[in-house]
VEXDREN-2710 file (C-alpha; in Angstrom, 1 decimal):
% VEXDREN-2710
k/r/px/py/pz
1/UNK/0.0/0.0/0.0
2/UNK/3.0/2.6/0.5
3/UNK/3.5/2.1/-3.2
4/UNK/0.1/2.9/-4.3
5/UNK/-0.1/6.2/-1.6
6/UNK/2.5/7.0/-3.6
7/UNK/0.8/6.9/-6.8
8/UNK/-2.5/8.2/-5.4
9/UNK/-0.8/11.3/-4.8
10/UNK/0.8/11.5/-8.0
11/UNK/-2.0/11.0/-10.0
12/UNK/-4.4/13.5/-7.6
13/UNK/-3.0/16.2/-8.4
14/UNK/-6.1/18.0/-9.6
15/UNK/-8.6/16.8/-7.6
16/UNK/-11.8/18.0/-7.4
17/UNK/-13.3/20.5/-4.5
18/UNK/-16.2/17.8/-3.8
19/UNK/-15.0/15.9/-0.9
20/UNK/-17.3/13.2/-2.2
21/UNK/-16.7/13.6/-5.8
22/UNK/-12.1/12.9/-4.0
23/UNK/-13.8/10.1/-2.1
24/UNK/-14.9/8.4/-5.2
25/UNK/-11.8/8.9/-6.8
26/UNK/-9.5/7.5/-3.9
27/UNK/-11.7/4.1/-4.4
28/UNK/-11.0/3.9/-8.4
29/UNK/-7.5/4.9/-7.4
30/UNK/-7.2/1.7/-5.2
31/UNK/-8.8/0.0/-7.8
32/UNK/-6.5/0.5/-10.6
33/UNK/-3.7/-0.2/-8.0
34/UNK/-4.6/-4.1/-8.1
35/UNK/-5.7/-4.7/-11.5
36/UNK/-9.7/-3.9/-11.4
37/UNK/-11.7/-1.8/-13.4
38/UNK/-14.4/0.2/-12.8
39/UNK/-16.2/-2.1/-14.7
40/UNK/-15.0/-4.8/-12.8
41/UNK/-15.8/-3.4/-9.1
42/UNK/-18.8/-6.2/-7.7
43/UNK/-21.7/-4.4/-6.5
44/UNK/-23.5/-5.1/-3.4
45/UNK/-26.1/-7.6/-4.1
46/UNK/-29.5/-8.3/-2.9
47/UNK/-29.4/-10.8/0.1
48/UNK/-31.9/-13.7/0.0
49/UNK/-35.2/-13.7/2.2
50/UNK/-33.3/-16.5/3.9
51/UNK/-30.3/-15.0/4.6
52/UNK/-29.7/-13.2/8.3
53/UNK/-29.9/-9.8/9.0
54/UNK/-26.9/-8.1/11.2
55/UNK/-26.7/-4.8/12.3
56/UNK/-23.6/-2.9/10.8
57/UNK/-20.9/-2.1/12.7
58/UNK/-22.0/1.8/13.1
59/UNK/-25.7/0.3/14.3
60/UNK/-23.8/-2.5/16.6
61/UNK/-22.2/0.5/18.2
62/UNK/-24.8/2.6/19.0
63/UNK/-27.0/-0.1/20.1
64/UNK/-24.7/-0.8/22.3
65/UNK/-24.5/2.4/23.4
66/UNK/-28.3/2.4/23.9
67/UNK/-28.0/-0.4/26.3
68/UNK/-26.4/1.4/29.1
69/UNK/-28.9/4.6/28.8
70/UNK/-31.8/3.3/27.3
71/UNK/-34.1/6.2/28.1
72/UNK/-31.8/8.5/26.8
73/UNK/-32.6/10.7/23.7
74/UNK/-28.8/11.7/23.0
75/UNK/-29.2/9.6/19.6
76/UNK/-32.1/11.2/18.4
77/UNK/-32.0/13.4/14.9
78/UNK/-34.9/16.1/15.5
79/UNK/-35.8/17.6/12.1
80/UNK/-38.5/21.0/12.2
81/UNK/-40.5/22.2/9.3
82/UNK/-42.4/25.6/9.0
83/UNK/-45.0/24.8/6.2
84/UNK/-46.5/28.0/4.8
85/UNK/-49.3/27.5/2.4
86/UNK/-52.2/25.4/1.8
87/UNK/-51.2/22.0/3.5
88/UNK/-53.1/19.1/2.2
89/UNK/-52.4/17.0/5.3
90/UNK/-53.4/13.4/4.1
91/UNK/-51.2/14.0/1.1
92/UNK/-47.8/14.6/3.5
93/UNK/-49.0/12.0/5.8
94/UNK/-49.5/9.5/2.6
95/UNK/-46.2/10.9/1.4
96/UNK/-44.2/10.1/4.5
97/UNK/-46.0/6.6/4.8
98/UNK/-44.6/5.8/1.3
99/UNK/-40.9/6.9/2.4
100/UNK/-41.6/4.3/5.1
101/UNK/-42.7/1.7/2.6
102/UNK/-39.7/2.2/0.1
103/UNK/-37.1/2.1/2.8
104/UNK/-37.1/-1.1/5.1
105/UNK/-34.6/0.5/7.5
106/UNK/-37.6/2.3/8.1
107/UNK/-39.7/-0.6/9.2
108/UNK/-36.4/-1.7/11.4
109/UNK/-36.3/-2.9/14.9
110/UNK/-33.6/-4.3/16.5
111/UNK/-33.5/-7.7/18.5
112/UNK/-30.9/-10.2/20.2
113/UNK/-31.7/-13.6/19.1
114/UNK/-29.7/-16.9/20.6
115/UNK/-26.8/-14.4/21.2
116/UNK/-26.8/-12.3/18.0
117/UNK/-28.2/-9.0/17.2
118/UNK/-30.2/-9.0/14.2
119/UNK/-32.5/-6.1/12.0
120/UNK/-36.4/-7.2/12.4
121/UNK/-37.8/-5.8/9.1
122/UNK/-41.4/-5.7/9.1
123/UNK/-43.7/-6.1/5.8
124/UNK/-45.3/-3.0/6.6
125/UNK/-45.6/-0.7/9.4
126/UNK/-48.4/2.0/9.6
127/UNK/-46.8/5.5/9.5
128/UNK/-49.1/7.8/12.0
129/UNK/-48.9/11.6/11.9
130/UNK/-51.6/13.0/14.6
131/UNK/-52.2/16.3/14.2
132/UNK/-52.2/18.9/17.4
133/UNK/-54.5/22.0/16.8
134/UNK/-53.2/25.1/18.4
135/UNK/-54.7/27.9/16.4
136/UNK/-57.2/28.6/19.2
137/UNK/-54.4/29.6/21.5
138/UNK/-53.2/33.7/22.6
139/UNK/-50.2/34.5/20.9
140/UNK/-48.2/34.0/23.8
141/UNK/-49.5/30.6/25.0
142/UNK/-48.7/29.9/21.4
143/UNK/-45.4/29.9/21.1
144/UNK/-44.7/28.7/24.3
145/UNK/-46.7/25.4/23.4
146/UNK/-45.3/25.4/20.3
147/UNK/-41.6/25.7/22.0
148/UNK/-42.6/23.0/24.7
149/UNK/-43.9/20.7/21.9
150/UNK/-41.1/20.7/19.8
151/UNK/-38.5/20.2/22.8
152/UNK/-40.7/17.0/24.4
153/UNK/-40.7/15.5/20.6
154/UNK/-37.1/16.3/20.1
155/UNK/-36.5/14.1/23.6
156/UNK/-38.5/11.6/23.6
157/UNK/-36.8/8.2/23.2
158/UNK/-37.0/4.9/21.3
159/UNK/-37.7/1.5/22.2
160/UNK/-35.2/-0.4/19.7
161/UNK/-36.9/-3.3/19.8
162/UNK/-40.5/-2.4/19.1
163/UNK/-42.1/0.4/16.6
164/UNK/-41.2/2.8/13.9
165/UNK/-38.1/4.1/14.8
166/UNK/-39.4/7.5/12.8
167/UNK/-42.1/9.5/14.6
168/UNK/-44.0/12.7/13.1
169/UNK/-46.1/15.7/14.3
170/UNK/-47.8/18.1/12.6
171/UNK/-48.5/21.3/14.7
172/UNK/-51.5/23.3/12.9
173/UNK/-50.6/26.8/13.8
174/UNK/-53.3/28.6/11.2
175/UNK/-54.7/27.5/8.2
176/UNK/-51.6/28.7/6.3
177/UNK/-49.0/27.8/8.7
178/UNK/-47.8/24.1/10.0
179/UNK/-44.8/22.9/12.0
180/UNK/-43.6/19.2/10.9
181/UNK/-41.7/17.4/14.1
182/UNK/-40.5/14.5/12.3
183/UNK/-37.8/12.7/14.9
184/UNK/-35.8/9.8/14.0
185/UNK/-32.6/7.6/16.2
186/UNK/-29.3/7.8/14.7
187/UNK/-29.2/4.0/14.2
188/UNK/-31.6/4.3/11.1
189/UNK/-30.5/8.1/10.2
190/UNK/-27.6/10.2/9.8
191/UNK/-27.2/13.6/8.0
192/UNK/-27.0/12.2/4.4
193/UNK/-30.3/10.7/4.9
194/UNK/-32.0/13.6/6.2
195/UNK/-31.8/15.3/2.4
196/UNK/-33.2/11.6/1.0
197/UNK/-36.1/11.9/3.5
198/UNK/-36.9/15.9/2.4
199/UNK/-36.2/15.2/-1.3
200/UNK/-38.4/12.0/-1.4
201/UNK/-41.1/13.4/0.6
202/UNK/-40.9/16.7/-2.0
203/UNK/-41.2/14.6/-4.7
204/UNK/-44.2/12.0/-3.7
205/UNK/-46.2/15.0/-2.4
206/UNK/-46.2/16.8/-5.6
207/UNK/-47.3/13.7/-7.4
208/UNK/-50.3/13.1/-5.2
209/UNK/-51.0/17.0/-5.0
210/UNK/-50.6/17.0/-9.2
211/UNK/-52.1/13.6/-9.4
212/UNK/-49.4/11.9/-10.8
213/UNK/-47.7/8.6/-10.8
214/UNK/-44.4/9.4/-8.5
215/UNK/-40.9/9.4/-10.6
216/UNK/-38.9/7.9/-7.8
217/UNK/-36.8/5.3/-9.3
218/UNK/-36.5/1.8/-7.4
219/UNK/-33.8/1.7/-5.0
220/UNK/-31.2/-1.1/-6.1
221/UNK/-30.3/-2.6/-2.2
222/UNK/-31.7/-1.9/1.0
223/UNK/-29.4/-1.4/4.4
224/UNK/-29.9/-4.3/5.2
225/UNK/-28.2/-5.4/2.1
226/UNK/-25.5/-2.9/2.9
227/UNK/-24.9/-4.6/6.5
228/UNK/-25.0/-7.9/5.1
229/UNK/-22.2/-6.8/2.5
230/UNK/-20.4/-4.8/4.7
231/UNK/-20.1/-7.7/7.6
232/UNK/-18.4/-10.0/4.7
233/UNK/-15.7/-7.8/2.9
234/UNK/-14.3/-6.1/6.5
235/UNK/-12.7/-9.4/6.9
236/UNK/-9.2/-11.1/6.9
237/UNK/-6.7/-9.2/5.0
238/UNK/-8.7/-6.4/3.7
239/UNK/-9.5/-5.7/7.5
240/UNK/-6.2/-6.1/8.9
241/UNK/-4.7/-3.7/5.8
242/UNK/-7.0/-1.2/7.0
243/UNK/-6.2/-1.2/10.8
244/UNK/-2.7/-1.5/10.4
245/UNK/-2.4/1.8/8.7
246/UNK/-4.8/3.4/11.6
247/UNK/-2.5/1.6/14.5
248/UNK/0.7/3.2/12.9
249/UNK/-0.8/6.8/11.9
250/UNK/-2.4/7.2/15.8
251/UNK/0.1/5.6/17.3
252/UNK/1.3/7.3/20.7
253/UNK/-1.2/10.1/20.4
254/UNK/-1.6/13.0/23.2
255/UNK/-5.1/14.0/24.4
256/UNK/-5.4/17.9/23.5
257/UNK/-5.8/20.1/25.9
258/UNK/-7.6/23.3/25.6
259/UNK/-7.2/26.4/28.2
260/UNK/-10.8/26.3/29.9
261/UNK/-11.6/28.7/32.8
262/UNK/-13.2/25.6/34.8
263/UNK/-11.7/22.2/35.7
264/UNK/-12.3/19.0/33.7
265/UNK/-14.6/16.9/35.3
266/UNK/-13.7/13.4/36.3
267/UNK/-16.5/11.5/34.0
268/UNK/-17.1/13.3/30.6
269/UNK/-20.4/15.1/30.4
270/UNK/-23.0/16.1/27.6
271/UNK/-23.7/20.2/28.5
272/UNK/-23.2/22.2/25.8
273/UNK/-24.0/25.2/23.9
274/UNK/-23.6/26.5/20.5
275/UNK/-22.6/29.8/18.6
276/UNK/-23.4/30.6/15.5
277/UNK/-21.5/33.2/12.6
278/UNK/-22.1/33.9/8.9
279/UNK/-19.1/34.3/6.9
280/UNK/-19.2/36.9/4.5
281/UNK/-19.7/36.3/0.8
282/UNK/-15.8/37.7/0.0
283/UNK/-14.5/35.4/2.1
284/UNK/-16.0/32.1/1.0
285/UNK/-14.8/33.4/-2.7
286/UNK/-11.3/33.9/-1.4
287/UNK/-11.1/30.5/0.1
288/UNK/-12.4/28.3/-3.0
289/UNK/-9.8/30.3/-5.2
290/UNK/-7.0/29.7/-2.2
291/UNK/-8.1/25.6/-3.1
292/UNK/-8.3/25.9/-6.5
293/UNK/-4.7/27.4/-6.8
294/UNK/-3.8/24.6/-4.3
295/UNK/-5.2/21.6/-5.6
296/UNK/-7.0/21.1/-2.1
297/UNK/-10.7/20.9/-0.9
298/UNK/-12.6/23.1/1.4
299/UNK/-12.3/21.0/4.3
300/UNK/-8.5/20.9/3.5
301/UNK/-7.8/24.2/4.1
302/UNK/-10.5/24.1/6.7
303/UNK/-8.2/21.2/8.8
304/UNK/-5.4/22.8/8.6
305/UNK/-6.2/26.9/9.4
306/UNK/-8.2/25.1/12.3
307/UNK/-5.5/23.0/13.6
308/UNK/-3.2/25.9/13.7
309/UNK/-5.4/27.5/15.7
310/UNK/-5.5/24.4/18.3
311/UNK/-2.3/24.8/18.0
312/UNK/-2.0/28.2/19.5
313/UNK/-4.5/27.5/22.3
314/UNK/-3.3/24.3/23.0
315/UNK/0.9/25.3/22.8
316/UNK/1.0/21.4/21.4
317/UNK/2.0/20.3/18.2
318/UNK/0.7/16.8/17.5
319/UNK/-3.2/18.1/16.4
320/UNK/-5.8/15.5/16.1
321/UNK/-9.1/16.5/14.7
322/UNK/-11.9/13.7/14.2
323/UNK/-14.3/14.9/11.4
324/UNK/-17.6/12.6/10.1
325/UNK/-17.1/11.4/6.4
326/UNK/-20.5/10.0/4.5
327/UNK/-19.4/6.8/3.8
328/UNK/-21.0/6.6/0.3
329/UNK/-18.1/5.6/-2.1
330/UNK/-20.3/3.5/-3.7
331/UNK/-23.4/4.2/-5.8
332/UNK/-25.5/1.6/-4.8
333/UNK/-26.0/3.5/-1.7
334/UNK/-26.1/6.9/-2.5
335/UNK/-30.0/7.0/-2.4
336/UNK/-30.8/4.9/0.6
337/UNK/-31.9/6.0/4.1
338/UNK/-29.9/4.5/6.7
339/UNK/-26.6/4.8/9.3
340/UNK/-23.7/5.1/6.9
341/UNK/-21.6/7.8/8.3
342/UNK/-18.0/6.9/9.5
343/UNK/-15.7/9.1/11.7
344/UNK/-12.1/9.8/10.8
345/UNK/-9.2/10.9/12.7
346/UNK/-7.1/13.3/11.2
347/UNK/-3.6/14.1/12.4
348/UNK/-0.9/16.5/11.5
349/UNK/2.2/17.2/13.2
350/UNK/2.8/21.2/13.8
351/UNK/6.4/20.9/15.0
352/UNK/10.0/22.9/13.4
353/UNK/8.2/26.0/12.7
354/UNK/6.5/25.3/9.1
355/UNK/4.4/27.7/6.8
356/UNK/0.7/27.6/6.4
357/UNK/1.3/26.3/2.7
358/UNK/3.7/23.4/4.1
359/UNK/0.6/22.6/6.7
360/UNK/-2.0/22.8/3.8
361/UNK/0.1/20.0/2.2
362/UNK/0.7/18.2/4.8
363/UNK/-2.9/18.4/5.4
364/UNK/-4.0/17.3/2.0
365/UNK/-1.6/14.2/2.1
366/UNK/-3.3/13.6/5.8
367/UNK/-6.5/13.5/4.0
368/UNK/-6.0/11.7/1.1
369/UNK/-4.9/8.6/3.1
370/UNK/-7.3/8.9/5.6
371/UNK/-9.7/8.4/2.5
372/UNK/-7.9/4.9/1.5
373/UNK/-8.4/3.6/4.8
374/UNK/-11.8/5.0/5.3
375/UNK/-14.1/1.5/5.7
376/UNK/-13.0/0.2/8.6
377/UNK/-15.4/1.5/11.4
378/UNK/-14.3/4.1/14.1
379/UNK/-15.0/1.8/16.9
380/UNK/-13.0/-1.0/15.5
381/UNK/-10.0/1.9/15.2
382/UNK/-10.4/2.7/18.7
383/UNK/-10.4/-1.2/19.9
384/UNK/-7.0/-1.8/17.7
385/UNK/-5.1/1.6/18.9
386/UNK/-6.1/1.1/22.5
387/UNK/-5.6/4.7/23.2
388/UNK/-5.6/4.9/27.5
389/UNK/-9.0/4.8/28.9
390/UNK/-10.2/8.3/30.3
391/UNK/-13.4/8.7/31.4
392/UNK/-13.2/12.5/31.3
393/UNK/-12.7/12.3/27.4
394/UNK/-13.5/10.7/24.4
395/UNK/-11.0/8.5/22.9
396/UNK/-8.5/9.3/19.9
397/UNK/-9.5/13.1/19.7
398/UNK/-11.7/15.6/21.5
399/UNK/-12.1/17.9/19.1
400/UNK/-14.3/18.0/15.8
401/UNK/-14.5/19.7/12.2
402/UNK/-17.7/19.6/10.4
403/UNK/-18.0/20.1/6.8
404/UNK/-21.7/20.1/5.9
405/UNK/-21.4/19.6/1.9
406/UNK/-23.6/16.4/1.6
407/UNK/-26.1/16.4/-1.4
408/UNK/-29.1/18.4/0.1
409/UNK/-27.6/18.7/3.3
410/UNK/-27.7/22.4/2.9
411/UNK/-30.8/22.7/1.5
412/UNK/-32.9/24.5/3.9
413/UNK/-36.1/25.6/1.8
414/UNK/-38.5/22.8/-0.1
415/UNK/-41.3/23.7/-2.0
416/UNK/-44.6/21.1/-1.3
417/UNK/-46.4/22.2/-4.7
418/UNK/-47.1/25.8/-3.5
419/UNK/-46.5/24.8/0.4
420/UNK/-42.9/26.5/1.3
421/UNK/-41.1/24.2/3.7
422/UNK/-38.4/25.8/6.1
423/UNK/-35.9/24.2/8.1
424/UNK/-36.3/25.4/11.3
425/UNK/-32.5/25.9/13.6
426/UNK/-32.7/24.8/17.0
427/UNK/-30.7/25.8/19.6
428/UNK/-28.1/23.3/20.9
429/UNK/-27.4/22.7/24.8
430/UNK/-25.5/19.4/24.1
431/UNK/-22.1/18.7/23.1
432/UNK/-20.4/15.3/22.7
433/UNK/-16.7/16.3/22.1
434/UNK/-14.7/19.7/24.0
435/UNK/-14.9/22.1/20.8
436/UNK/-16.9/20.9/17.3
437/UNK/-16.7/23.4/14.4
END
């Protein structure tokens, strides 16, 4: 493999700004390396009625996870819709049921059975959206039920074992004005998903609203499918590859430590809060032509003018950054609803005094490999490192960088044939890691 990072860089450089368009390109890269073609590369086939149903190793994780705090909501992904305009509610409802229908990790519960943790799909599971009437409310007690709704929704939790594991609400505020609480757990969702739901959903209720025949081609897999596959190629030598490159690159790695004006506490906790800032127009421009005259991505330069500033708060050189990648190298998945994402640990080493353009390529080379060695699961990295235990910190890194660039993942307006969907921000109090950007 040193051989072909070799020849990964040499031949990438002119990659493309889309961090998933490099990710793609990484994969044919490693392709080539050993003698297959694009052509060539086996797609991830449809398992049998017959065959067994794992969780993948993202969903093993979490459930897990789940275990220990089962009434905790810290896995659920809230989503809130202002809908302005004529709502025709048993079209969205009917829309959302036929999300449900198309996607079986949808219809997903999760059960231990004779020692091993399997997905339940059912047939078909009823998708219920009651609808709460507030327009008789003062202005005041309006909001204030509107606010108190929408934070009970947000943490309620899930029974993994029994029911839709998607829940919605529709708030009826007047008759041109709805809120949509649609709240799903992590284990079925991540962010990627959340711009399949919206897009789906935008496209199914025009078609009923139009009356039309939907245009939503059939998915080729299910998650499910994706589990099964992913259980049987993370294997033997492909698995070991990938670890031993993660073992060496985090080897002997220092927790950071950031100047706070309180002391750490002795078992981690989740209190948060988050700040928000636009950036102006002139400076986004300036950084895409920085890349461009680079050869590097956003998140690139992103890494490395944030780890430099670690670096000054910090006074430590050895920078370790974890950051979510989608996990989508393949097509087969690109539409599907499901728990894909992957997390990645990126380190760069700020010692000897270099310049921010010797950083940016260090940080593109940090990058680039991370992206050969991006299947194997972060948990698994975690269990082969064996970083020292610490209760008061997560393991491997404590800080985050979060490049939101997925398809539709910035999409914040929908139009519902006339009805104007908004995504609505909500205010975080929560925070899993010291400092995410």
């Amino acid at each position: 493999m040193r051989k072909f990072e070799k020849k990964a860089r040499a031949e990438a450089s002119s990659i493309p700004t889309s961090r998933l368009a490099l990710e793609k390109q990484m994969l044919e890269l490693r392709l080539r390396q050993k003698g297959i073609s694009q052509s060539g590369i086996q797609t991830i086939a449809r398992r049998k009625k017959t065959d067994p149903c794992p969780l993948s190793f993202a969903q093993e994780r979490l459930w897990f996870l789940h275990q220990w705090e089962p009434e905790s909501s810290w896995y659920n992904v809230p989503i809130v819709l202002r809908l302005c305009g004529q709502l025709e509610v048993s079209a969205l409802e009917w829309s959302l049921a036929t999300v449900v229908q198309r996607h079986e990790v949808l219809r997903t519960t999760f059960e231990e059975r004779s020692g091993q943790l399997m997905q339940v799909i059912a047939e078909r599971l009823s998708m219920p959206m009651p609808v709460i009437d507030l327009r008789g409310l003062a202005h005041g007690e309006h909001d204030q039920q509107v606010s108190q709704l929408v934070h009970a929704e947000a943490w309620c939790s899930f029974n993994l074992a029994h029911g839709l594991l998607l829940r919605a609400r529709l708030l009826k505020l007047d008759a041109q004005e709805h809120m949509l609480l649609l709240t799903a757990h992590h284990i079925i969702m991540d962010g990627w998903s959340m711009g399949v739901l919206m897009r789906e959903v935008t496209m199914l209720y025009q078609a009923r609203i139009n009356g039309q025949s939907p245009a939503l081609p059939a998915l080729p897999i299910q998650y499910a499918d994706y589990a099964l596959w992913q259980r049987e190629f993370l294997q033997g030598q492909v698995l070991e590859e990938q670890l031993a490159y993660w073992k060496k690159q985090l080897a002997d790695l220092s927790p950071l430590s950031l100047p706070t004006d309180h002391h750490r506490p002795a078992v981690k906790t989740d209190r948060g809060a988050s700040q928000s800032r636009l950036l102006p127009e002139g400076v986004c421009d300036s950084l895409q032509a920085l890349c461009r005259k680079h050869d590097v991505t956003l998140f690139m330069l992103l890494l490395a003018g944030f780890q430099v500033l670690l670096m000054r708060y910090s006074r430590q050189t050895d920078i370790a950054v974890g950051t979510p990648i989608a996990n989508r190298s393949r097509a087969e998945v690109e539409g599907l609803i499901g728990f894909f994402v992957n997390t990645l640990v990126m380190r760069s080493d700020l010692s000897d005094d270099p310049t921010f353009l010797d950083l940016l390529s260090a940080a593109r080379e940090v990058c680039l490999q991370a992206y050969l060695y991006q299947d194997v699961p972060f948990e698994k990295v975690v269990e082969a490192v064996e970083p020292e235990r610490d209760l008061s910190r997560t393991p491997l890194f404590q800080v985050m960088l979060v490049l939101q660039n997925t398809p539709g993942g910035s999409d914040s307006v929908w139009d519902l044939a006339g009805v104007r969907a908004t995504l609505q921000e909500r205010e975080g109090t929560t925070s899993k890691f010291d400092l995410t950007l």
